[in-house]
C-alpha positions, 0 to 999 in steps of 0.5 A: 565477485566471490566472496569467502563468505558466501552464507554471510550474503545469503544471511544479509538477504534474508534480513532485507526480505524479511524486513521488506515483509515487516515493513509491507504487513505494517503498512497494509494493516495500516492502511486497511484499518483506516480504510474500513474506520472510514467505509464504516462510519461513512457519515462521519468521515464524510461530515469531517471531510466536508468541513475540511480547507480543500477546494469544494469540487474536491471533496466529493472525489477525495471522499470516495477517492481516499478509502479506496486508494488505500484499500487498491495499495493493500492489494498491490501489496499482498499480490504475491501472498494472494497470487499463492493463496489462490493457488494459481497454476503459472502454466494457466495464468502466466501473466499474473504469477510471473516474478515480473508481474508480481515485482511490478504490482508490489513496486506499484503498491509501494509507489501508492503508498509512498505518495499517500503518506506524502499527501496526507503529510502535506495535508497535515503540514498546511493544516497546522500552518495555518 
């Protein structure tokens, strides 16, 4: 459909993307911030975890899990920007540098981090329950 204000698209896109970009950085300096607060004071998150109400033969997996789950969604995340930093030529690497490939890898990375903070939520929501 053609539309008398053709710019007026281009604009609205524009403002989606650039939205879409804010949103992404934020979560990934969010997640990567937990991430290292965690990997750098491993003792304590591992002390904090452990005194935690999830099953015991969890928490051995959640402790390892959990920094890096979130640091995998970070990377899934800035794909594209690492896909052009490393400056990788689409005719060698058509696989990793396809519209495709990074559309998916992104989608992945949103999906992890949609059900990160769906389970740290819940997590908080039963602990405050109880």
């Amino acid at each position: 459909m053609q539309t008398i204000f053709p710019l007026k698209e281009h604009f609205v896109a524009m403002k989606k993307k650039a939205l879409l970009e804010i949103l992404t950085t934020l979560i990934v300096f969010l997640f990567l911030y937990a991430s290292i607060s965690k990997l750098k004071d491993f003792d304590v998150f591992t002390r904090s975890m452990n005194r935690q109400r999830v099953f015991d033969w969890s928490k051995p997996i959640l402790i390892w899990a959990i920094p890096y789950s979130e640091i995998l969604v970070s990377i899934c995340l800035m794909y594209e920007n690492i896909i052009n930093t490393l400056k990788l030529n689409p005719a060698r690497f058509p696989a990793l540098t396809s519209p495709l490939t990074i559309y998916r890898v992104r989608m992945t990375g949103l999906i992890g981090a949609l059900l990160l903070m769906i389970a740290f939520t819940t997590y908080v929501g039963l602990a405050v329950g109880k």
